[in-house]
N, C-alpha and C positions, 0 to 999 in steps of 0.2 A: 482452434480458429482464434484469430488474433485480430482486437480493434481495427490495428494497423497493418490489415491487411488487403487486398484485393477481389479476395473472395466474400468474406465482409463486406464491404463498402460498396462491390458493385453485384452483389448478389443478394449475401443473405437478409443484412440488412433492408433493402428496400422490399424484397420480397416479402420480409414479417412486419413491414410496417402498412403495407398493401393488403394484406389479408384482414390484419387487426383492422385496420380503420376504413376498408372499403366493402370486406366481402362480410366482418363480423363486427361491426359497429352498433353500440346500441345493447349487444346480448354477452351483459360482463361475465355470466359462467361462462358460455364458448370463449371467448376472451382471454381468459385466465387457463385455461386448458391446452389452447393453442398455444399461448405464451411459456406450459410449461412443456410442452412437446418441442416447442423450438429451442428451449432452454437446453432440456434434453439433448438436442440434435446439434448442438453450438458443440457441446461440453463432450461428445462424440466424435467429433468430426475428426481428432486428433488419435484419438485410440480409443475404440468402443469400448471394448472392454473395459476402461475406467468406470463408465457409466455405470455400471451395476453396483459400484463401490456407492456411486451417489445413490441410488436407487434401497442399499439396502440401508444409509445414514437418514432419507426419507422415511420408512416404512418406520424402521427400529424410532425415530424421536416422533412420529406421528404416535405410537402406542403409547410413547414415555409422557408427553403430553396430556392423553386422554388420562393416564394412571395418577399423573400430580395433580389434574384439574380435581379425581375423583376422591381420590386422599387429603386435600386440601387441606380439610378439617381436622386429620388425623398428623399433626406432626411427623411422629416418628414413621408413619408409612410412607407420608409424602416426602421426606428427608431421605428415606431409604430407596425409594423410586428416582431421586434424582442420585445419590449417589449412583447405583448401578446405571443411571444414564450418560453419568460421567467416565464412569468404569469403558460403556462400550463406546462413548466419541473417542476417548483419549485412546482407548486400544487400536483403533482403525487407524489415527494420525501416527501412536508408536509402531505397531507395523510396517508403514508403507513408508514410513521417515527417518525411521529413529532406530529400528532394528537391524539394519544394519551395520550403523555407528558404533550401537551396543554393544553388538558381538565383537567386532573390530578393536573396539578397546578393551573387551573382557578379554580376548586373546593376547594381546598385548600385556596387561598388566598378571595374566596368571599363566601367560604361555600355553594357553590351550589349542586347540585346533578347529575348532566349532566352526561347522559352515552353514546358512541362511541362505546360500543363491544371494543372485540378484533379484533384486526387488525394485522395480518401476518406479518413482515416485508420482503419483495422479496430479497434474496441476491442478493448482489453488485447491488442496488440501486441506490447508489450517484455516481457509477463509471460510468456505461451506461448514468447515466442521464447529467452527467459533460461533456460525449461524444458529447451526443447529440447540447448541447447546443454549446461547442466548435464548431460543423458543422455549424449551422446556422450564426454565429459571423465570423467566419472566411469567410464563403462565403459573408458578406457584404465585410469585410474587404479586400478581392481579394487576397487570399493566401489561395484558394484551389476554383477547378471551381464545380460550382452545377452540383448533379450528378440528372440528368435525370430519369434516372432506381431508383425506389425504393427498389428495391433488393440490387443494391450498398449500399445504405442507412445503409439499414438493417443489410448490411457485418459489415460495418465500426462501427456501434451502438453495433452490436450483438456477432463479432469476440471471439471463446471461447477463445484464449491465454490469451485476458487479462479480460474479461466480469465479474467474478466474484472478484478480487482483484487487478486491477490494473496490470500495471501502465495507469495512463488515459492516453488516445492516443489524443493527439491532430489532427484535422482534416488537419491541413496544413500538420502534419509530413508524412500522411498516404495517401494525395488526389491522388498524381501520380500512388502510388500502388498500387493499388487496380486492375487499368489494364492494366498498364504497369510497374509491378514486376518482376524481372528476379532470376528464383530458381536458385540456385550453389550447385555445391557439395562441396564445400568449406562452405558455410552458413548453410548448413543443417548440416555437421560434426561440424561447431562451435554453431549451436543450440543444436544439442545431448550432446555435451559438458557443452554445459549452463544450459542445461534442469535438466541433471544430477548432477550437482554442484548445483542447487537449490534443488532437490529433496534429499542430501543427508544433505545440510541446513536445510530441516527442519524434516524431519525425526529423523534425526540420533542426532543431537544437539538441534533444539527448541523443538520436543515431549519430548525430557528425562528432561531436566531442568523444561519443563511443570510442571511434576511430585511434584517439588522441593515448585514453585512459588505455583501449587493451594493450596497444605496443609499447608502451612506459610498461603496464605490469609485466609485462612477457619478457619484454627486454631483461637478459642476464646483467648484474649489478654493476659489472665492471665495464659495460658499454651505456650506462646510465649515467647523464650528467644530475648535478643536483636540478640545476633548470628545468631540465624535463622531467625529474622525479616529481618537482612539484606541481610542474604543467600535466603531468598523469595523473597526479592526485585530485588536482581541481580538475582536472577534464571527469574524474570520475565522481566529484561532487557536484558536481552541475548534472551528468548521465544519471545518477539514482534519483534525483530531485523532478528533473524535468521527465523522466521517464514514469515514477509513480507518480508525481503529481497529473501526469498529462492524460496517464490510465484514470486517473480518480476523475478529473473532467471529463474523460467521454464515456465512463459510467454515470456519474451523477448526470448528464446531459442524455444519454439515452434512457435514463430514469425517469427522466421529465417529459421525453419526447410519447412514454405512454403512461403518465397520468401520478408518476412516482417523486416522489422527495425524499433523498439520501443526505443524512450529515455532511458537513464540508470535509475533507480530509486533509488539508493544507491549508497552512493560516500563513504564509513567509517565512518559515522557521530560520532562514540564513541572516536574517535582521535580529534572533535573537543576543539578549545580553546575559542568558546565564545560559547552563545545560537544562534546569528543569522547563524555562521559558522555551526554549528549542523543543522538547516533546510535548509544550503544551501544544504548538503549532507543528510538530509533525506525526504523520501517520494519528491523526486525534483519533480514529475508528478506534485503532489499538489501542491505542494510551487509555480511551475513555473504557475500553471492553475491559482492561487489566485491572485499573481504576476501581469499576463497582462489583465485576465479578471475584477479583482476587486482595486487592490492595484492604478496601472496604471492610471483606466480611472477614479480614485478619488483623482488623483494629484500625488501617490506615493512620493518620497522623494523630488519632486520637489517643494515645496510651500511655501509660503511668508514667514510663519509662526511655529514654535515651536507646536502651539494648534493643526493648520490642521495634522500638521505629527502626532501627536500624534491619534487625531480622527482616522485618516486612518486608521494606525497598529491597534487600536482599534477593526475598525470593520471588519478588516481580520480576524486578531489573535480569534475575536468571533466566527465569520462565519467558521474558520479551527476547531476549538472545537464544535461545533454544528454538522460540519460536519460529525464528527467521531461517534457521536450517540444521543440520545436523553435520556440524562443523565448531572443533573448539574456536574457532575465528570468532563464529557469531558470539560464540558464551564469552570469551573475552570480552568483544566487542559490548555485549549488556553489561558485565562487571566493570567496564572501564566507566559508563554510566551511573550504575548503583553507587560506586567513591565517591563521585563528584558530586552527584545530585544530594546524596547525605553529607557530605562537606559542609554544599551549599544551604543545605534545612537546616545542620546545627550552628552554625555560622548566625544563620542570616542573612545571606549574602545578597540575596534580591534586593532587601528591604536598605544595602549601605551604599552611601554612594549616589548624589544624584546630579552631580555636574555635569558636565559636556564631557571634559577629561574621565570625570569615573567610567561614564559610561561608554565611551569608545575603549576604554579599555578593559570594559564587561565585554564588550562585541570582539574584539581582538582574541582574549580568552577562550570566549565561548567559541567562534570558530575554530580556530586553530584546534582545539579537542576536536573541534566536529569533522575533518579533516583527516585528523591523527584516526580518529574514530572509523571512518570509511575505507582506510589504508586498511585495515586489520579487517576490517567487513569483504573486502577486496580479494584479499589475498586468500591466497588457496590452502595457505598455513600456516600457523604458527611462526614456523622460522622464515619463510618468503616475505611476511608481515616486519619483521624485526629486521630483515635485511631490506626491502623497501623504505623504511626510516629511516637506518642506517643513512641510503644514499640522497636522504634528502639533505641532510648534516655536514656530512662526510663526504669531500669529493676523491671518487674512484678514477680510475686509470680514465674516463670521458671528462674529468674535470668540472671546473663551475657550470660552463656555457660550450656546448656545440655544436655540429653543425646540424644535428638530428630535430633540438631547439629548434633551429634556427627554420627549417625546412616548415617541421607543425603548424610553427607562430606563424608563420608566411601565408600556409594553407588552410588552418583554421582557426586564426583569432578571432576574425569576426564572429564565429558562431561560440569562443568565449565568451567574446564582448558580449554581444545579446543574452548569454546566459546570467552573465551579470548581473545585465540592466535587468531583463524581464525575472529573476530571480527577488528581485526589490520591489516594491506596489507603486512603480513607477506609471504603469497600464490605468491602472486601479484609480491614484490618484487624479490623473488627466479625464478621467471618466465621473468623477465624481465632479471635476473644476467643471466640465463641459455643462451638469448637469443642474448644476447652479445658476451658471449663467446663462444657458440656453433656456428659453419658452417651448411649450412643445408643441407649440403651433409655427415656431420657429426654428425645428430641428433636423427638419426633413432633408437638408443636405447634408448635416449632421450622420443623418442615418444612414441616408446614400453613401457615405462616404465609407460609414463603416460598414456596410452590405458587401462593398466591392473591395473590402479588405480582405472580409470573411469571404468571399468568394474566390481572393488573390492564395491565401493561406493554402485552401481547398487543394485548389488545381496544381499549385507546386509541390504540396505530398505528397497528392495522388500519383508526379509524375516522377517523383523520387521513386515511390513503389515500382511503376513501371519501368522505368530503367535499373531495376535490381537492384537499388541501394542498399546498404549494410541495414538490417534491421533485427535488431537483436530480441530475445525477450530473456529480462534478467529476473522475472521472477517465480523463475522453474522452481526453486528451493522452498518457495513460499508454500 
């Protein structure tokens, strides 16, 4: 089941929002039980059978838990209880992800025959499973207390706001609320806010550019002008942006709407002026999970040497591309990251430079990688990667400019243009001037106005959904 979908928004959601605060208000165990039963039944709806995958990732770090909280004292047991806990998250993710690929290129490179079936991939995978493992780390670490009840477990593993796409919740941010949450009518009205400002992110702007980006990739090279190579390429940088970002807003907004507060997951990252400034503002869940669970306890930037830093980034920047699917695409796509971002730390490069001119040509830079970067994330391979650039360069037998351009531009620039604009804290800004100059005893038109924005946004996704619009979900791999 999906945010943006119908079944959702006219069913399940108001249904668990009606139980929670009408029929079980007031009684936070029931509360938290129900929430994990509908959690459960979200994460279901699409193939049950996944469910017991989450169910035995529940059970198995609810033990691993109680074992670190109890060895605490004891280093080496409690270091050997998290190992083996690591041992069974990461098995479950290599299985259902990774085993395949495995064997694919073990055949490949030693010409063997070795078959695995197919194997399902469980959506949102690495995000539950990143959960989990945060729970057990953090409970050695003493920033967040072992939860007793398995059902707690379950909530905080299984929570639907963010279960299928993020943002990963770390266990320390979420340990007190779970049962000692206080709902607001104030959090709930800025969750419907939020909820709504994602759901018109990707509806309304990442499905139409969708449109743009699949028939540029699909399109054979020799019917590809450059124009529209690169009208595919931005149409599919605006589609992954406004698509997760607009998932991470109607997670963190259904988080709030029952008593929850999630990390931001998007800070503008297209305004940035280097590569490492671009992942401080994208996907931050990840960046920061990679950060303190992996970067950190392998020296991070702290170390004697030139070689170790470089290692480190190394095998983050590998482990962030791996994570993303099981595809050399993605691994490229991290390694094309790890060059640059160490470039930029032994360089310097953030700290040179601070004109107008430097710095639009930090911003020039850093897109145009980020770009390059989504092409190869894009592509279904290696070599469709490399011939996709190709045709952004190089004009094939369709030329500079054709008519294929010319038809998209016609049909969906606007919903370019607005990915642009709303891609910039252009929104952000003008809400912040209002906020200044308006009294709030003076704002009420103000509010009116943006009530029946949010209300304007509402009604034209919802009527996209119903007239079958293109609605894709690109983060099956995840």
């Amino acid at each position: 089941m999906l945010f943006s979908s119908l079944v959702f928004l006219s069913g399940f959601l108001p249904a668990v929002l009606l139980i929670y605060y009408v029929f079980l208000r007031g009684r936070r165990k029931a509360q938290n039980v129900f929430l994990l039963l509908a959690s459960l039944g979200f994460y279901a709806w699409g193939e049950p059978w996944f469910v017991f995958v989450m169910m035995l990732s529940i059970i198995g770090n609810w033990i691993f838990g109680l074992l670190v909280d109890k060895y605490r004292a004891h280093k080496l047991k409690a270091k050997l209880v998290i190992t083996i806990s690591l041992i069974f998250n990461l098995s479950i993710i290599f299985i259902f992800k990774y085993l395949m690929f495995t064997v694919s290129n073990v055949n490949k490179l030693f010409g063997t025959s070795i078959s695995c079936g197919k194997i399902i991939l469980p959506i949102g995978i690495s995000f539950f499973t990143f959960q989990a493992i945060s729970y057990v780390i953090d409970i050695y670490r003493q920033r967040g207390e072992v939860q007793k009840n398995p059902l707690n477990v379950g909530l905080y593993i299984s929570f639907f706001p963010q279960l299928i796409a993020g943002p990963i919740v770390r266990y320390q941010t979420v340990a007190k609320q779970i049962n000692n949450r206080t709902e607001t009518f104030q959090d709930f009205s800025e969750g419907v806010k939020r909820f709504i400002t994602g759901l018109g992110k990707k509806i309304l702007i990442a499905n139409n550019v969708a449109l743009i980006a699949n028939y540029s990739f699909n399109l054979g090279s020799d019917n590809r002008s450059v124009a529209f190579a690169w009208l595919g390429a931005l149409a599919y940088t605006l589609q992954i942006y406004f698509d997760f970002s607009g998932y991470s807003d109607m997670a963190i907004g259904l988080g709030k709407m029952f008593g929850f507060h999630f990390m931001e997951n998007f800070d503008y990252p297209y305004i940035s002026k280097s590569c490492s400034e671009f992942w401080r503002r994208w996907h931050i869940s990840l960046g920061s999970w990679f950060r303190d669970y992996v970067y950190i306890p392998l020296g991070g930037s702290r170390v004697s040497g030139k070689k170790r830093l470089i290692f480190n980034l190394l095998i983050v920047w590998f482990l962030t591309g791996l994570w993303h699917g099981a595809n050399w695409t993605f691994i490229c796509w991290g390694l094309l990251y790890f060059v640059f971002i160490s470039v930029e730390k032994l360089s310097g490069f953030e700290k040179k430079g601070n004109s107008v001119l430097a710095a639009s040509f930090k911003h020039i830079y850093t897109m145009f990688l980020v770009v390059m970067g989504w092409v190869i994330f894009r592509a279904v391979n290696i070599n469709v990667a490399i011939d996709y650039i190709k045709t952004m360069f190089v004009p094939s037998k369709a030329g500079v400019i054709d008519e294929i351009f010319k038809l998209y531009i016609s049909e969906y620039g606007i919903f370019i243009i607005a990915g642009l604009i709303f891609s910039l804290p252009v929104a952000k800004k003008i809400s912040e001037s209002f906020n200044k100059k308006i009294k709030w005893e003076e704002s009420y038109p103000t509010a009116f106005l943006y009530g029946i924005v949010m209300i304007l946004i509402m009604l034209v996704s919802i009527s996209y959904l119903v007239k079958g619009a293109y609605n894709p979900f690109i983060y099956f791999n995840f």
